[in-house]
PDB file as gemmi writes it, atoms N, CA and C in Angstrom:
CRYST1    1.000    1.000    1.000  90.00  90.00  90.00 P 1                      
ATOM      1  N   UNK A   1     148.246 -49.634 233.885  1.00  0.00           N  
ATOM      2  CA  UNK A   1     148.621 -48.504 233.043  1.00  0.00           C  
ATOM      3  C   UNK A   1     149.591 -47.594 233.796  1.00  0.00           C  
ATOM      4  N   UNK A   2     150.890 -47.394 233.124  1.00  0.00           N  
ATOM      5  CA  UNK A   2     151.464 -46.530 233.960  1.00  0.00           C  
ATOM      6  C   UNK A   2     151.207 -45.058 233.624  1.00  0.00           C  
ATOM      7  N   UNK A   3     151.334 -44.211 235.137  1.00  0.00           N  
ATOM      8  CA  UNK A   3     151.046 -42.685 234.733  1.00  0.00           C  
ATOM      9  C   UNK A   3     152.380 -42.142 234.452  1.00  0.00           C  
ATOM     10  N   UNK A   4     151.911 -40.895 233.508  1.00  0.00           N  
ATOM     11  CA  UNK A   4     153.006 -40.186 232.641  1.00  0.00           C  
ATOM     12  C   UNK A   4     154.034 -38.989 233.954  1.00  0.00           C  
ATOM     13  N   UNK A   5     154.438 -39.131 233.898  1.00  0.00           N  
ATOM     14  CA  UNK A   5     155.111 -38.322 234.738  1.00  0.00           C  
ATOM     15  C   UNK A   5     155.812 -37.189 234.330  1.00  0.00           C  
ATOM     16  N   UNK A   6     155.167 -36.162 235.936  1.00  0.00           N  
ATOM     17  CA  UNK A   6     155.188 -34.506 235.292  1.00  0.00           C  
ATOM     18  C   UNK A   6     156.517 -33.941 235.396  1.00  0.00           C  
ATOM     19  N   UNK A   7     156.728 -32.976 234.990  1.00  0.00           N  
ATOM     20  CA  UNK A   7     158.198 -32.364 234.915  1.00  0.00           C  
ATOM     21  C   UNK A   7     158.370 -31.666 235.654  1.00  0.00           C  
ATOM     22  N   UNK A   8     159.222 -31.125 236.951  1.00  0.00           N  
ATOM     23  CA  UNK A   8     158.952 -30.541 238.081  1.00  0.00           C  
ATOM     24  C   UNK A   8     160.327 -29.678 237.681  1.00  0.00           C  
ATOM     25  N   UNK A   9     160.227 -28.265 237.716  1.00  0.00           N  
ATOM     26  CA  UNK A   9     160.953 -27.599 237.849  1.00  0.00           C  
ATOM     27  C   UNK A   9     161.232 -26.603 239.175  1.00  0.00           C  
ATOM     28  N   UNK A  10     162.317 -26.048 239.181  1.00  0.00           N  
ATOM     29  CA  UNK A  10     162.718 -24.597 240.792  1.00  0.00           C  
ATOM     30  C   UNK A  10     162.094 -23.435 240.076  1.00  0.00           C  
ATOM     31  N   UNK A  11     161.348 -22.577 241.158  1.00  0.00           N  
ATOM     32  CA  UNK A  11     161.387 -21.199 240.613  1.00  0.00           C  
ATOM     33  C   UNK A  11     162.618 -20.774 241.190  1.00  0.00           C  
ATOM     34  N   UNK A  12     163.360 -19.834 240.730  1.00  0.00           N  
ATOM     35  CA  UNK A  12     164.412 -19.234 241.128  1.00  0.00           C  
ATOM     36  C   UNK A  12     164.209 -17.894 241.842  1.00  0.00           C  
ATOM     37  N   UNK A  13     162.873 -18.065 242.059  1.00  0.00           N  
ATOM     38  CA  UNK A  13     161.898 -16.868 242.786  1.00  0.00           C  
ATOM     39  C   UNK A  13     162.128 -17.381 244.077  1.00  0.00           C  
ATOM     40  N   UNK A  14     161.054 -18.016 244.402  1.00  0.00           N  
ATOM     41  CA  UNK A  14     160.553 -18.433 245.723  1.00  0.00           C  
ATOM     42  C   UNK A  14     161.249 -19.718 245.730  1.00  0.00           C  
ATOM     43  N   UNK A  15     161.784 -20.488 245.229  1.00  0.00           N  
ATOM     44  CA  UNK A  15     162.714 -21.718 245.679  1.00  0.00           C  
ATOM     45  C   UNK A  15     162.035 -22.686 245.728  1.00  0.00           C  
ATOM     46  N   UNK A  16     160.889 -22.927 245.178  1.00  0.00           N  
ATOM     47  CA  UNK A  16     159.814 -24.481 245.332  1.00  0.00           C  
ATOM     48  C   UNK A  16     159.737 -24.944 244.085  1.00  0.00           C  
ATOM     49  N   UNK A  17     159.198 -26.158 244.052  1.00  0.00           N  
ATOM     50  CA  UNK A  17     159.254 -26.757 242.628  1.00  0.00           C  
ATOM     51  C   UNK A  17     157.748 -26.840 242.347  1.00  0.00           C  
ATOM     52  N   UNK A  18     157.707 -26.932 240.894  1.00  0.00           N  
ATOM     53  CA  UNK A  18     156.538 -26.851 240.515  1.00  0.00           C  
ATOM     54  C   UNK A  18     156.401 -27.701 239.327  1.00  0.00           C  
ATOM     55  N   UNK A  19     155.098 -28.028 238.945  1.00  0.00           N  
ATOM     56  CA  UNK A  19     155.003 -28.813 237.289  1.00  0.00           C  
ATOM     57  C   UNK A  19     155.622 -27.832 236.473  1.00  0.00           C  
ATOM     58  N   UNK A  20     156.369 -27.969 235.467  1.00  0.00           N  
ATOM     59  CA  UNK A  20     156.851 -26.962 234.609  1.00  0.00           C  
ATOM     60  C   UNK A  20     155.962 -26.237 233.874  1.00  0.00           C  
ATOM     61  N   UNK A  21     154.384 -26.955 233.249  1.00  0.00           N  
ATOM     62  CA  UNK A  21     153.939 -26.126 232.547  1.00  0.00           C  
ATOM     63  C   UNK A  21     153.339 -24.749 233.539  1.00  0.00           C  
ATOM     64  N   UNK A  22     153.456 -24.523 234.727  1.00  0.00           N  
ATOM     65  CA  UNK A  22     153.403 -23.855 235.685  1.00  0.00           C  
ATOM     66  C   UNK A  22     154.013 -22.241 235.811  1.00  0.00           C  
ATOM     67  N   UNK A  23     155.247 -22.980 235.686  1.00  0.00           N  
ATOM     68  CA  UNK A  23     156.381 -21.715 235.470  1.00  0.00           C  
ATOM     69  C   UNK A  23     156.429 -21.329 233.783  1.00  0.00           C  
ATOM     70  N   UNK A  24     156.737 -19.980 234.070  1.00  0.00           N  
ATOM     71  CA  UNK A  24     157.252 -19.504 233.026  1.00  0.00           C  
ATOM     72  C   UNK A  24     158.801 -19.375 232.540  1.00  0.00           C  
ATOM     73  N   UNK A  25     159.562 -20.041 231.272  1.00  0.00           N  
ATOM     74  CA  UNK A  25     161.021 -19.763 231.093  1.00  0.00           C  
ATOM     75  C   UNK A  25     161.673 -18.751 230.777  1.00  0.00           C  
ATOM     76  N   UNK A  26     162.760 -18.089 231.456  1.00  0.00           N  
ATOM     77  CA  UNK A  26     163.714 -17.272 230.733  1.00  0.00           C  
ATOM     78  C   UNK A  26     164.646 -18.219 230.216  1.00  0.00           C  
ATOM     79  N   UNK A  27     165.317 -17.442 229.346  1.00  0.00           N  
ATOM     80  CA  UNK A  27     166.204 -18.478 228.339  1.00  0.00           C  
ATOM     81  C   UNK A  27     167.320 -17.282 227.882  1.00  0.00           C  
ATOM     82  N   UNK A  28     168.197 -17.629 228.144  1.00  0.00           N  
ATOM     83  CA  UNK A  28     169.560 -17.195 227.069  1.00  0.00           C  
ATOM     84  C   UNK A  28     169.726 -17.835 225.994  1.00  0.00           C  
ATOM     85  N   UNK A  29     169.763 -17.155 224.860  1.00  0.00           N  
ATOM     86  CA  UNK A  29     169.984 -17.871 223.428  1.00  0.00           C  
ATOM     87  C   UNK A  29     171.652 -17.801 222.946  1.00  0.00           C  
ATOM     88  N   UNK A  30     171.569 -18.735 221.955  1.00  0.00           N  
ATOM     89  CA  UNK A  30     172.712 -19.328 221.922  1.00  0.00           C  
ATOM     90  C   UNK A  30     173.902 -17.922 221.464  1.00  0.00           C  
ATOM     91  N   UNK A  31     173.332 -16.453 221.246  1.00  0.00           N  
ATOM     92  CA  UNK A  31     173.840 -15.568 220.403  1.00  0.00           C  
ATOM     93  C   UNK A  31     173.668 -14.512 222.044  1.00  0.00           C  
ATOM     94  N   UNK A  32     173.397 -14.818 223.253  1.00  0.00           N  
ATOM     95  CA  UNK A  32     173.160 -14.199 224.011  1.00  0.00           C  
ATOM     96  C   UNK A  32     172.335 -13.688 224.386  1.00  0.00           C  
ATOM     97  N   UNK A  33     171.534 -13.232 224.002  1.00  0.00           N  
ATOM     98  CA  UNK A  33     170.007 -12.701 224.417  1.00  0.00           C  
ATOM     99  C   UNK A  33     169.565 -13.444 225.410  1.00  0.00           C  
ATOM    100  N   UNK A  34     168.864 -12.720 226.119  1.00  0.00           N  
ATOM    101  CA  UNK A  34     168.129 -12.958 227.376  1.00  0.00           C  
ATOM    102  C   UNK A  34     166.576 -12.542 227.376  1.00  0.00           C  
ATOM    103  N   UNK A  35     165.569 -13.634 227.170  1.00  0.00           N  
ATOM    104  CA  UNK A  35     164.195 -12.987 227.317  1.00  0.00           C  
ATOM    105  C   UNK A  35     163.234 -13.857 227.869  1.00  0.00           C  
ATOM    106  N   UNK A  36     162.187 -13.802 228.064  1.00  0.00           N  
ATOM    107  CA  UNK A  36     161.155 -14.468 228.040  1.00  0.00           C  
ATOM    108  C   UNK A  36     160.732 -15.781 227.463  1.00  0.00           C  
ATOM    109  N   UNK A  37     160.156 -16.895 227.762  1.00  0.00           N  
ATOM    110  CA  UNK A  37     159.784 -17.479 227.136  1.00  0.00           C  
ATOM    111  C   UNK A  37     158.493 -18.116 226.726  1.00  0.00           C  
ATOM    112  N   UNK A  38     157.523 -17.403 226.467  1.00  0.00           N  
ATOM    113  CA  UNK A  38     156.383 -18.107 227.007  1.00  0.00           C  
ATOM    114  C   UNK A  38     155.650 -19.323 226.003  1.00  0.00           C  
ATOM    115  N   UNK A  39     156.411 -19.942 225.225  1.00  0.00           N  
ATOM    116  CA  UNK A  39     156.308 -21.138 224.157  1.00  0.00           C  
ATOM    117  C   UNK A  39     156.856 -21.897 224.961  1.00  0.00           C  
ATOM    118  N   UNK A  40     158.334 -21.746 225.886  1.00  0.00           N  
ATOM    119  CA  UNK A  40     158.656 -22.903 226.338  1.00  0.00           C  
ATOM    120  C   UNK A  40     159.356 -23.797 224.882  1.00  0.00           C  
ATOM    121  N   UNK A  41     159.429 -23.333 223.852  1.00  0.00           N  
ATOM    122  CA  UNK A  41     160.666 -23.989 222.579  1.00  0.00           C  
ATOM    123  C   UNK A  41     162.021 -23.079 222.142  1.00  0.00           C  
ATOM    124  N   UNK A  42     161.923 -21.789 222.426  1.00  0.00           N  
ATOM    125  CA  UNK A  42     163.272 -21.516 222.193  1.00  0.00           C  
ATOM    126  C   UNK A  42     164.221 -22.078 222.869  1.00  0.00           C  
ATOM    127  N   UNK A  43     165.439 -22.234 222.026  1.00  0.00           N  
ATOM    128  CA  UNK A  43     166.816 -23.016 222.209  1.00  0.00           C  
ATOM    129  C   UNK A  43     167.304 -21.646 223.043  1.00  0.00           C  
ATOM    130  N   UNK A  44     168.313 -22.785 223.954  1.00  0.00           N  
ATOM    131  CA  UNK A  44     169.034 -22.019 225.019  1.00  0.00           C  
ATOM    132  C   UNK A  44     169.063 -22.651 226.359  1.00  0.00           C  
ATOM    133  N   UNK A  45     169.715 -21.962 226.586  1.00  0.00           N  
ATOM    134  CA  UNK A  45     169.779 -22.557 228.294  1.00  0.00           C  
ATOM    135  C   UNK A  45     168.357 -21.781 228.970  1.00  0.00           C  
ATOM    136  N   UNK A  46     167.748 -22.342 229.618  1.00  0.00           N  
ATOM    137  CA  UNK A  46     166.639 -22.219 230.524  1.00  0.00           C  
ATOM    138  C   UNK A  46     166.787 -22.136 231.790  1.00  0.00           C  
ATOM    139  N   UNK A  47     165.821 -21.200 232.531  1.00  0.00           N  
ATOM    140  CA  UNK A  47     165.919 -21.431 233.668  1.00  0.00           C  
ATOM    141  C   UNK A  47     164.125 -20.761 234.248  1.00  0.00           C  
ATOM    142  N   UNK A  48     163.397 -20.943 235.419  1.00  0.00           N  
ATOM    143  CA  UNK A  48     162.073 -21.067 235.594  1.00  0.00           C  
ATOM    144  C   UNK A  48     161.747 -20.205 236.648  1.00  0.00           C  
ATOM    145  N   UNK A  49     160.749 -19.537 236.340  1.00  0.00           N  
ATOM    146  CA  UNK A  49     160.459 -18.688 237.479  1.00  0.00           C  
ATOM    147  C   UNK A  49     158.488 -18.968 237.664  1.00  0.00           C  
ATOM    148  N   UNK A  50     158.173 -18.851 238.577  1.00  0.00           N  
ATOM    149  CA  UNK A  50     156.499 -19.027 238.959  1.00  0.00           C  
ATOM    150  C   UNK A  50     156.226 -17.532 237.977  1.00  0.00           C  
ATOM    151  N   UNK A  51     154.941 -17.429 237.425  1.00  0.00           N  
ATOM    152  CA  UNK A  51     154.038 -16.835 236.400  1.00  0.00           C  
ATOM    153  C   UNK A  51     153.256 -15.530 237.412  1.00  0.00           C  
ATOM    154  N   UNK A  52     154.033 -15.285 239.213  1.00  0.00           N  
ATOM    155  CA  UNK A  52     153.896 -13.801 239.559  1.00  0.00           C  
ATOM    156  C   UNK A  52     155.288 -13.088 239.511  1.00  0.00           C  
ATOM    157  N   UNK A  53     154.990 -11.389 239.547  1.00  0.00           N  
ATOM    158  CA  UNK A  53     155.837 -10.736 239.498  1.00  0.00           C  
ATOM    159  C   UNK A  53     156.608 -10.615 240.555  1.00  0.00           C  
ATOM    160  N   UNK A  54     156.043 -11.154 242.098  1.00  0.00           N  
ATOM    161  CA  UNK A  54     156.806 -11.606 242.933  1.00  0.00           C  
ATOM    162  C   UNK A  54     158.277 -12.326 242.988  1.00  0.00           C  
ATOM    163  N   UNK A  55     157.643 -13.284 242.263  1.00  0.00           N  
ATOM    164  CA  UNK A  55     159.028 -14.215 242.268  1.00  0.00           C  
ATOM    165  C   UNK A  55     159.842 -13.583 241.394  1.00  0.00           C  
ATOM    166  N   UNK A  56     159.345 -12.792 240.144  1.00  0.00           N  
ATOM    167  CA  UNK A  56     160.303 -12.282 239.399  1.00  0.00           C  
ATOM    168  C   UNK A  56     161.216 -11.647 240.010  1.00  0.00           C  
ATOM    169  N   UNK A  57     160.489 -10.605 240.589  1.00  0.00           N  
ATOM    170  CA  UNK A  57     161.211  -9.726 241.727  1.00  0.00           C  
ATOM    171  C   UNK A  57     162.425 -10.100 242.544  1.00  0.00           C  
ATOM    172  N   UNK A  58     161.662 -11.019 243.444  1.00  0.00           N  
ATOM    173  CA  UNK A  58     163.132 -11.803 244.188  1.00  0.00           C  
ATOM    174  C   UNK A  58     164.028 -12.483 243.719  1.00  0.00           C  
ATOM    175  N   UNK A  59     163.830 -13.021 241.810  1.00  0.00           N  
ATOM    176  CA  UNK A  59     164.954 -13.680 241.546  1.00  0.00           C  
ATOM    177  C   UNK A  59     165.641 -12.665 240.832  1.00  0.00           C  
ATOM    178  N   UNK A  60     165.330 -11.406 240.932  1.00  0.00           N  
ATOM    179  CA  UNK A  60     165.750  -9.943 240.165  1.00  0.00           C  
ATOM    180  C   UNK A  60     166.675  -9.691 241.314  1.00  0.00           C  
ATOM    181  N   UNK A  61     165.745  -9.778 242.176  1.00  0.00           N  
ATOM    182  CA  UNK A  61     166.995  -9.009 243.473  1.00  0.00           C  
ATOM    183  C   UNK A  61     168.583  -9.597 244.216  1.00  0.00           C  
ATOM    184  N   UNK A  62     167.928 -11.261 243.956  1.00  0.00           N  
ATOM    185  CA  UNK A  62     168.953 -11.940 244.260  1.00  0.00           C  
ATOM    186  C   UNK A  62     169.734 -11.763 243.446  1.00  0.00           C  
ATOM    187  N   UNK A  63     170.118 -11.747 241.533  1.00  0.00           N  
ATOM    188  CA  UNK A  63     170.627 -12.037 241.177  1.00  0.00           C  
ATOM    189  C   UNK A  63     170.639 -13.624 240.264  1.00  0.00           C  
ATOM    190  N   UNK A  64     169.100 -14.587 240.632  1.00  0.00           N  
ATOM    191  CA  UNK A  64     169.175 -15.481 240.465  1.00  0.00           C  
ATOM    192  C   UNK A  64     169.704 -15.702 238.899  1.00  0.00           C  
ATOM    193  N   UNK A  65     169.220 -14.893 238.111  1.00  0.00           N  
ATOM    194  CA  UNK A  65     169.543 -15.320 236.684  1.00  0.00           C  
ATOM    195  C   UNK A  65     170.325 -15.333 236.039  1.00  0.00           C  
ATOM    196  N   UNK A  66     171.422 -14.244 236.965  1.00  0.00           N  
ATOM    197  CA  UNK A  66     172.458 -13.640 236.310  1.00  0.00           C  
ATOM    198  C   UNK A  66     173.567 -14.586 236.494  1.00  0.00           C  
ATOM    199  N   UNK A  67     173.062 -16.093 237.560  1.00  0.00           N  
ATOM    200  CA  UNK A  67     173.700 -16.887 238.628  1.00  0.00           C  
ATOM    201  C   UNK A  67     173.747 -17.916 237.256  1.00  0.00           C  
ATOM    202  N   UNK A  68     172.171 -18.396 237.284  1.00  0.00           N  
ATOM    203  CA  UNK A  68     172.005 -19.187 236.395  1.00  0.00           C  
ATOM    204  C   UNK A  68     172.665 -18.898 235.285  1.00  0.00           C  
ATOM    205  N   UNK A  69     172.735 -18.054 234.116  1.00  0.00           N  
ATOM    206  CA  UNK A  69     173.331 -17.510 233.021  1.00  0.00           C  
ATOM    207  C   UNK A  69     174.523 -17.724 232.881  1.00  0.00           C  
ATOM    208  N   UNK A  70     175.050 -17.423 233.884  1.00  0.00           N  
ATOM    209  CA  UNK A  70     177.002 -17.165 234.411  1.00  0.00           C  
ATOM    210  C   UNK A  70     177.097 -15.957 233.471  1.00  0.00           C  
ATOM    211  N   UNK A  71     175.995 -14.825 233.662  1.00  0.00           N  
ATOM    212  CA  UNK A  71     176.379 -13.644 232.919  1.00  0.00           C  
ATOM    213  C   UNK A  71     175.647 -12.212 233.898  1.00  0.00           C  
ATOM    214  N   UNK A  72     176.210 -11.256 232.939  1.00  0.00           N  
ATOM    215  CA  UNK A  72     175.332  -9.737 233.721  1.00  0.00           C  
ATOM    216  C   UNK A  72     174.757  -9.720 232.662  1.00  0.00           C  
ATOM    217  N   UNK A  73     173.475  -9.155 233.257  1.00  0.00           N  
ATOM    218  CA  UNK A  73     172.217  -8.710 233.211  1.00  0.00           C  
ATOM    219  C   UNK A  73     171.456  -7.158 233.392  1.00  0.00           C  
ATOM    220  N   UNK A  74     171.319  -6.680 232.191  1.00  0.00           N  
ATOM    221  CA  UNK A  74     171.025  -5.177 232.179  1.00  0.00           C  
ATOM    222  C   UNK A  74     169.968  -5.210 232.523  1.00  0.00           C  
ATOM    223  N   UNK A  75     169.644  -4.032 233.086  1.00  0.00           N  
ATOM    224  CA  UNK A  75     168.492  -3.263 233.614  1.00  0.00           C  
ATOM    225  C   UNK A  75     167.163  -3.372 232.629  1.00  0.00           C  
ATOM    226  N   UNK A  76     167.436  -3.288 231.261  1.00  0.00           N  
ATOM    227  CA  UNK A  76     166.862  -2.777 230.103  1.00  0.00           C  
ATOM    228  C   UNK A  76     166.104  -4.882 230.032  1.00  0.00           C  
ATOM    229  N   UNK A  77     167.028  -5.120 230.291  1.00  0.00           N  
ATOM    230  CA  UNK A  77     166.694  -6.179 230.134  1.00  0.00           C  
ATOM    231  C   UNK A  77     165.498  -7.138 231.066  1.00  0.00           C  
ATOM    232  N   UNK A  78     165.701  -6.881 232.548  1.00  0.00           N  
ATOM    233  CA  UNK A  78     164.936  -7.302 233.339  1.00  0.00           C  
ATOM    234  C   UNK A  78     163.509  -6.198 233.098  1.00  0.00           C  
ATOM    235  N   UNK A  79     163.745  -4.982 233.043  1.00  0.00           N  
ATOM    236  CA  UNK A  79     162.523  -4.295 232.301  1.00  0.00           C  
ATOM    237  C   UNK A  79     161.407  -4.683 232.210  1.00  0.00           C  
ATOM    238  N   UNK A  80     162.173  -5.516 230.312  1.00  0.00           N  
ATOM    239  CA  UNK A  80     161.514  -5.834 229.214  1.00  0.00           C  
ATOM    240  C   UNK A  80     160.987  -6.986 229.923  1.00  0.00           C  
ATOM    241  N   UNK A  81     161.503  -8.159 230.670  1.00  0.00           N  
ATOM    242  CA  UNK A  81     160.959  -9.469 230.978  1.00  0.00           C  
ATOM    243  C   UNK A  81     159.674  -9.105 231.702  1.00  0.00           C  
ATOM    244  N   UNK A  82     160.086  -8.189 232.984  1.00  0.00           N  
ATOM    245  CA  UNK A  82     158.787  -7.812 233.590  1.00  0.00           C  
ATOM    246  C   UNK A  82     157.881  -7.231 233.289  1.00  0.00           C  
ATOM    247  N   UNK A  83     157.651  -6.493 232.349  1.00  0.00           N  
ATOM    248  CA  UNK A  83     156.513  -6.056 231.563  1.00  0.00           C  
ATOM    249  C   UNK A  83     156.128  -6.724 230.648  1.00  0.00           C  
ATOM    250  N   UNK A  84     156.436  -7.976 229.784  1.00  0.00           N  
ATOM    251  CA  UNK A  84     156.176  -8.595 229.324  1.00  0.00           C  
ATOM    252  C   UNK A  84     155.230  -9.674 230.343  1.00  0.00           C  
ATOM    253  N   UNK A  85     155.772 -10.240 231.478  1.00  0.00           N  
ATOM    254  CA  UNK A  85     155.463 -11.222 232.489  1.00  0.00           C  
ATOM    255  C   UNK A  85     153.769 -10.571 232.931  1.00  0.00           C  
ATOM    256  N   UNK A  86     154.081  -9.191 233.354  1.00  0.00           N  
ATOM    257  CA  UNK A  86     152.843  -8.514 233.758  1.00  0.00           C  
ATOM    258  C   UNK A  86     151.976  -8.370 232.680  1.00  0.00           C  
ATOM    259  N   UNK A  87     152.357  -8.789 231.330  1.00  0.00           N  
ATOM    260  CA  UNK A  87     151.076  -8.432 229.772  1.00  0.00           C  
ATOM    261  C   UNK A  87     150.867  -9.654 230.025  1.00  0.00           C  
ATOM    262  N   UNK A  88     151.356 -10.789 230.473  1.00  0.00           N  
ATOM    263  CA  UNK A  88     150.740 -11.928 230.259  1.00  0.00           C  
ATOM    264  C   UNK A  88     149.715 -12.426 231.763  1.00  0.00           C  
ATOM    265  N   UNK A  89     149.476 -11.297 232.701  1.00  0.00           N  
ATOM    266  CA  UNK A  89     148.717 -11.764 233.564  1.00  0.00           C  
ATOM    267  C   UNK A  89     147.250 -11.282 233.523  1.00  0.00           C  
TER     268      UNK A  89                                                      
END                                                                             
């Protein structure tokens, strides 16, 4: 029997990979928006961060998303992700 094989994604936090259902997605939608994802089905480009506010943090500070995106990223915006991230812990 072969085993199913897991989906390993980067946090853009801390830089390690993980099973995806692990991480949580931000996603840019196709109209621009930038949010949260915690279904893991909105359309968009994706990108993964680990499910503490840590990593959020450091991929806030680096810049990681704004890298990933190929866009800027408001204040209002990282905010909203992190208080959302922290309702879901």
């Amino acid at each position: 029997m072969k085993t199913k094989k897991i989906p390993m994604r980067m946090c853009l936090g801390c830089g390690e990979m993980k099973p995806k259902k692990e991480l949580v997605r931000a996603v840019k939608s196709p109209d621009g928006e930038i949010s949260i994802d915690l279904t893991g089905k909105k359309s968009g480009r994706g990108a993964y961060i680990c499910r503490s506010l840590d990593c959020f943090k450091l991929a806030r500070k680096g810049r990681k998303l704004e890298k990933s995106f190929s866009c800027m990223i408001e204040d209002e915006v990282y905010d909203r992700m992190e208080a959302e991230l922290s309702d879901e812990q």
